[in-house]
N, C-alpha and C positions, 0 to 999 in steps of 0.2 A: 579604900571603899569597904564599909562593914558588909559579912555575909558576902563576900565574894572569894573565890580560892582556885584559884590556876589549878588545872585539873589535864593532865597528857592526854590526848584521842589516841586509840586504838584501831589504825584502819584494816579490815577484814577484805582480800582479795576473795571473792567467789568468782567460779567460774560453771557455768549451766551448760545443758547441751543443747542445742536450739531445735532439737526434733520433738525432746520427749519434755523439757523441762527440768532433769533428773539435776542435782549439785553433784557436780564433778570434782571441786577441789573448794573447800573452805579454809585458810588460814591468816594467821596475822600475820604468818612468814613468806614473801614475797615469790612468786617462780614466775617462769618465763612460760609462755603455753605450751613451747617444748619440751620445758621436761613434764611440764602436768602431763599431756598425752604421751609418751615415753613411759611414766608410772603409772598408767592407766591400758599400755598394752597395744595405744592405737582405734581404740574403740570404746563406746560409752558402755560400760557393765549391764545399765537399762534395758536401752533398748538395740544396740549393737551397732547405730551409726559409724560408720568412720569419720571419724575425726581428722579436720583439717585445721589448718593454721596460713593464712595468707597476711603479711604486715600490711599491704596494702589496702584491704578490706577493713581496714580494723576504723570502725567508726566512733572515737570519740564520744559521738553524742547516746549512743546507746549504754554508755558506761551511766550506772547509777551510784549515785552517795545514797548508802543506806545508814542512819543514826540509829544505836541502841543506847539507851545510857551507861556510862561508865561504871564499873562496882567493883 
């Protein structure tokens, strides 16, 4: 197919803090919420939330695909 070329996605885990909005962790390098909040101290640097993590809560549908173009 002319003009076409297989190109890798890069997906970007971010993770926000749901009080203030603030980006807590951006990377293409995968972590668990655990150690994000463990390198974070336990609390959002923002606005000082304590920071929880329940697996049960974790809602799927609130997870977004955010596209940037590739470069």
């Amino acid at each position: 197919m002319p003009g076409w070329q297989w190109r890798p996605v890069r997906l970007t885990q971010r993770v926000v803090c749901s009080k203030c909005g603030a980006v807590l962790y951006e990377s293409t390098e995968l972590k668990s919420p655990i150690e994000i909040m463990q390198g974070l101290g336990g609390g959002c640097p923002s606005c000082g939330r304590k920071l929880e993590y329940d697996s049960s809560q974790f809602d799927p549908e609130k997870v977004q695909l955010v596209t940037k173009p590739y470069r």
